[in-house]
KEVEX-498138 format. One record per residue: x, y, z of N, C-alpha, C in turn; residue in one letter; residue number from 0. Coordinates in steps of 0.02 Angstrom, whole numbers, plus 50000, padded with zeros to 5 digits. Example, Ala and Ser with C-alpha at 12.3 -4.5 7.8 and 13.67 -1.06 7.14 Angstrom:
residues 2
n.px | n.py | n.pz | ca.px | ca.py | ca.pz | c.px | c.py | c.pz | bakol | pami
50660 | 49716 | 50390 | 50615 | 49775 | 50390 | 50660 | 49835 | 50390 | A | 0
50642 | 49888 | 50354 | 50684 | 49947 | 50357 | 50645 | 50002 | 50394 | S | 1
END
This chain:
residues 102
n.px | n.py | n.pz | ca.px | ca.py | ca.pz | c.px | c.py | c.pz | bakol | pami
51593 | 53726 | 50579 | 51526 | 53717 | 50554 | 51475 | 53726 | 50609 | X | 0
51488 | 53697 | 50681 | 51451 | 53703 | 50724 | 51431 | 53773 | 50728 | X | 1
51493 | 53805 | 50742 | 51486 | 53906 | 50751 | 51426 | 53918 | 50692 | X | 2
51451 | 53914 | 50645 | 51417 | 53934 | 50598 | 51323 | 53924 | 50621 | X | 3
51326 | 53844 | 50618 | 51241 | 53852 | 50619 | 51206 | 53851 | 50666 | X | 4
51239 | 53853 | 50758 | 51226 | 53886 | 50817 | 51222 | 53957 | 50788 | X | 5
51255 | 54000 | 50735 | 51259 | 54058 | 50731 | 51190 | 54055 | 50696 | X | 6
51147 | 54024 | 50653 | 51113 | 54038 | 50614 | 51040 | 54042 | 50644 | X | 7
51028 | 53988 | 50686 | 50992 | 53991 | 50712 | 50984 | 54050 | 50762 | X | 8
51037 | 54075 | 50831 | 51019 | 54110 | 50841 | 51005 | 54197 | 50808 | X | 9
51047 | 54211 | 50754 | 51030 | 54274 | 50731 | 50969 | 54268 | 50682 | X | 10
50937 | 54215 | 50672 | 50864 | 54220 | 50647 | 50817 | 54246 | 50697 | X | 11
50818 | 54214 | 50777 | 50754 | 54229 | 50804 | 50760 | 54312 | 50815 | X | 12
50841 | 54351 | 50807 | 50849 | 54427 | 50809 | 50844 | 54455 | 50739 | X | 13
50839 | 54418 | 50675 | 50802 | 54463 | 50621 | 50741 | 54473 | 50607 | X | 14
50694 | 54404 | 50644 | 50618 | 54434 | 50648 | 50607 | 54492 | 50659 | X | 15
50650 | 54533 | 50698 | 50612 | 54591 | 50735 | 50651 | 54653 | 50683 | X | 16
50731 | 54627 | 50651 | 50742 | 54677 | 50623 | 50722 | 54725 | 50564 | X | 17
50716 | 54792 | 50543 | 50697 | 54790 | 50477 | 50723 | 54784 | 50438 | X | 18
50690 | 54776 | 50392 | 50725 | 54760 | 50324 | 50760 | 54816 | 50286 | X | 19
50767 | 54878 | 50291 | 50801 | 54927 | 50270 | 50878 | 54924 | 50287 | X | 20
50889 | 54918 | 50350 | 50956 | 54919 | 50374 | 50991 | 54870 | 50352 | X | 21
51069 | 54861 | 50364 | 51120 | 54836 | 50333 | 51094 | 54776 | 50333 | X | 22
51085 | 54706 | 50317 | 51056 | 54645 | 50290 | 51024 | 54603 | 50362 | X | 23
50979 | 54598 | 50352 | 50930 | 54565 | 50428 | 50979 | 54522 | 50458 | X | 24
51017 | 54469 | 50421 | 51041 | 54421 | 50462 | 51120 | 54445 | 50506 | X | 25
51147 | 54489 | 50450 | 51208 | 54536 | 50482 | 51196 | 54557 | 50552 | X | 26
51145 | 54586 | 50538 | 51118 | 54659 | 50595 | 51097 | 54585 | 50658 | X | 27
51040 | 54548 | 50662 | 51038 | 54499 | 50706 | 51089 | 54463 | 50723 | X | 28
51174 | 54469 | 50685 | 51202 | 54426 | 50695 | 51261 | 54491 | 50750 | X | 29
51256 | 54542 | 50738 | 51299 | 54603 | 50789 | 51244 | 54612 | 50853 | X | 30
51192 | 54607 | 50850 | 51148 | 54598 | 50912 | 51152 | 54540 | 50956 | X | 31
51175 | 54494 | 50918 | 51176 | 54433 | 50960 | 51198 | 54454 | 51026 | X | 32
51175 | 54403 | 51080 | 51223 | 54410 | 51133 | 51265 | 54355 | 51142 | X | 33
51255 | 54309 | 51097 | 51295 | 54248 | 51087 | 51381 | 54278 | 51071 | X | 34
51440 | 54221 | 51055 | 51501 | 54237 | 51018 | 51491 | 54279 | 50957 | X | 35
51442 | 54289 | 50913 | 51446 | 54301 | 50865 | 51485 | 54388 | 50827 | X | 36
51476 | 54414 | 50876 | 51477 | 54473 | 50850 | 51549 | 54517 | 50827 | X | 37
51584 | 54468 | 50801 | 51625 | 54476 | 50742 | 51617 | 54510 | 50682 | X | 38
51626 | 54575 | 50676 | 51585 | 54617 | 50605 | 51610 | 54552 | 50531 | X | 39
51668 | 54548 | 50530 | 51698 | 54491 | 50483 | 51650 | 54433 | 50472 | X | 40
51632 | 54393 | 50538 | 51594 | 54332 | 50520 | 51521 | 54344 | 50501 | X | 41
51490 | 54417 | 50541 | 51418 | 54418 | 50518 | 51395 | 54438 | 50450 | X | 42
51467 | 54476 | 50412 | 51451 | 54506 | 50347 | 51484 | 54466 | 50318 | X | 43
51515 | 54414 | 50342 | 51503 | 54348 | 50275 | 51449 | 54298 | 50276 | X | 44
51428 | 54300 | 50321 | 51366 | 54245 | 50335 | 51293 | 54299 | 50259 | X | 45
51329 | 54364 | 50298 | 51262 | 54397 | 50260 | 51278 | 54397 | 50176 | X | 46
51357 | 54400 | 50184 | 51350 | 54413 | 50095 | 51327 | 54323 | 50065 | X | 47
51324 | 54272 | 50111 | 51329 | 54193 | 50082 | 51254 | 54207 | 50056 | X | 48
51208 | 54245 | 50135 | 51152 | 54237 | 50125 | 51129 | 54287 | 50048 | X | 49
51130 | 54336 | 50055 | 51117 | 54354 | 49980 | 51135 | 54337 | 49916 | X | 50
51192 | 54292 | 49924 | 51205 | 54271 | 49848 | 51166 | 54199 | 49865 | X | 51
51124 | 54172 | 49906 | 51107 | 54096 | 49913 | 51036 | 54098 | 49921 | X | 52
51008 | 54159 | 49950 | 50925 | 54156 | 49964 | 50895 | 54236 | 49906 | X | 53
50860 | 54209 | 49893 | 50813 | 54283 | 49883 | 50792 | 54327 | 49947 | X | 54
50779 | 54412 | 49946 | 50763 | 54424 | 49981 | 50693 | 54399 | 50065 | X | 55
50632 | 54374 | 50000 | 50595 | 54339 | 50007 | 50595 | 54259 | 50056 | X | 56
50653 | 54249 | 50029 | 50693 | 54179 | 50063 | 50695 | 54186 | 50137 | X | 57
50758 | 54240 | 50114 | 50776 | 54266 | 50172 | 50740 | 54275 | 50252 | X | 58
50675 | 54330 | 50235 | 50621 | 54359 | 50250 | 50578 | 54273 | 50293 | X | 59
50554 | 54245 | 50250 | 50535 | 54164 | 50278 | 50572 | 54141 | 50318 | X | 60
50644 | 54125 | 50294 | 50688 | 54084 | 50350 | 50704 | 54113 | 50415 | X | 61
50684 | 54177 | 50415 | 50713 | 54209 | 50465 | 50638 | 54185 | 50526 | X | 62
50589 | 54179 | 50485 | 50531 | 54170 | 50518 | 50505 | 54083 | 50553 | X | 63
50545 | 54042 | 50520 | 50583 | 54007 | 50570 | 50600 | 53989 | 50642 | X | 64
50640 | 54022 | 50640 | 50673 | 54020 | 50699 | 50625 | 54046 | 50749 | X | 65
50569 | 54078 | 50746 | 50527 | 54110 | 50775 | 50471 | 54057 | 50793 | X | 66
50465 | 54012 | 50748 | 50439 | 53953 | 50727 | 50439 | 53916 | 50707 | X | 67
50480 | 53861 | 50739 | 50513 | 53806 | 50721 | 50477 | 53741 | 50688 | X | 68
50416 | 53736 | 50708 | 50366 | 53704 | 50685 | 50359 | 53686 | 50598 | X | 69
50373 | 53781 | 50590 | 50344 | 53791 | 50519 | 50397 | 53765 | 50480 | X | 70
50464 | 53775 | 50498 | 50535 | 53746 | 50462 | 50507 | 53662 | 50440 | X | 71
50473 | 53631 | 50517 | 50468 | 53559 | 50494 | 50419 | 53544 | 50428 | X | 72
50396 | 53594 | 50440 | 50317 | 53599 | 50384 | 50334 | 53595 | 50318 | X | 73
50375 | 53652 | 50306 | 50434 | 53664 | 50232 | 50483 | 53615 | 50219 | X | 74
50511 | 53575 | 50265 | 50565 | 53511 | 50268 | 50521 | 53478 | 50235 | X | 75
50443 | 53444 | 50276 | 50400 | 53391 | 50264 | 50354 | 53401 | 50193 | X | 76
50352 | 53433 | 50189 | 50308 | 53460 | 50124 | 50332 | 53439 | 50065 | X | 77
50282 | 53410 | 50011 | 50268 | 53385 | 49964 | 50256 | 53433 | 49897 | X | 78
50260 | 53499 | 49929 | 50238 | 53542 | 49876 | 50329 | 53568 | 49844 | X | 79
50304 | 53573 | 49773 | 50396 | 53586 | 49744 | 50443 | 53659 | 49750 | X | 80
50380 | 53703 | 49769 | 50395 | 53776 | 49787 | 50445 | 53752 | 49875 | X | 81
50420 | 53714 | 49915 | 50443 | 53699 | 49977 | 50495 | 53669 | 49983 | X | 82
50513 | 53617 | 49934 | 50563 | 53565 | 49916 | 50620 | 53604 | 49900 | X | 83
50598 | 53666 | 49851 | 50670 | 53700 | 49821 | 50685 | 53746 | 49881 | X | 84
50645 | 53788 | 49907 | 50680 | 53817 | 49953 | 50722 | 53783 | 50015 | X | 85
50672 | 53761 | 50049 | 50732 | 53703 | 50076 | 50790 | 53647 | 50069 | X | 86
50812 | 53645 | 50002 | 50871 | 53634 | 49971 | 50918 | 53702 | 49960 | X | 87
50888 | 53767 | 49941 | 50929 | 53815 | 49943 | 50916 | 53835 | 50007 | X | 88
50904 | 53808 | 50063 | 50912 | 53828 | 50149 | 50979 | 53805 | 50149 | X | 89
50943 | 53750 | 50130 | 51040 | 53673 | 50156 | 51089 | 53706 | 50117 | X | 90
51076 | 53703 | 50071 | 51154 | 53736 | 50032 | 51164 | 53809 | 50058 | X | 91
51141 | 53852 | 50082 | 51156 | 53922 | 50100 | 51192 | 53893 | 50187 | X | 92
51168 | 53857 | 50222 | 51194 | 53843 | 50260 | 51264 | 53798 | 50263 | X | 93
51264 | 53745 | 50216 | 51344 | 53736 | 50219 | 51390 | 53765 | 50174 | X | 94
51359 | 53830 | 50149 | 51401 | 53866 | 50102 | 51455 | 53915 | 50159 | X | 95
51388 | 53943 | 50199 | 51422 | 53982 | 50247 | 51446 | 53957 | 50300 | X | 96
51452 | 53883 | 50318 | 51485 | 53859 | 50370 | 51553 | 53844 | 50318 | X | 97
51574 | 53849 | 50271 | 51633 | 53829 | 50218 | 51659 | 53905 | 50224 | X | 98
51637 | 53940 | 50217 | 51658 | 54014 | 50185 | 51654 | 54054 | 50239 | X | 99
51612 | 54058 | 50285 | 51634 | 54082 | 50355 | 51659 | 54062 | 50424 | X | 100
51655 | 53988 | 50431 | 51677 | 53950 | 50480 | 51741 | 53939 | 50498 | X | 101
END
């Protein structure tokens, strides 16, 4: 589980920059890593958890995150129900893929 969400965090602050055309942002940040990660196996299951668990859109935000950690607390802390659901489908996309890729 640890791998997993050391993995998550760092291949977010490398999908900010990626585009969105190429093979799935968090995949592609997760073979750039310079961390352990770059296991084609573990990054394209992390990526398939992430598309069956986030919307593209999701995706796109969370990745923005890690870039800005601040804003994660903002969406945790927040009162609004658009904020509440995504950050419940954060948590569950994250121990889905620490279950299914870890």
């Amino acid at each position: 589980m640890r791998l997993v969400t050391s993995f998550l965090c760092a291949a977010a602050l490398w999908a900010v920059n990626v585009p969105a055309v190429q093979a799935g942002a968090i995949e592609q940040a997760c073979r750039n890593s310079e961390r352990a990660y770059q296991k084609a196996g573990l990054c394209s299951c992390i990526q398939k958890v992430a598309n069956k668990s986030l919307t593209r859109a999701e995706r796109s935000t969370v990745s923005k995150w890690f870039a800005n950690p601040h804003q994660a607390q903002v969406v945790r802390q927040s009162d609004r129900r658009q904020d509440e659901q995504l950050w419940e489908r954060y948590k569950a996309f994250g121990e889905t893929a620490a279950r299914a890729c870890g």
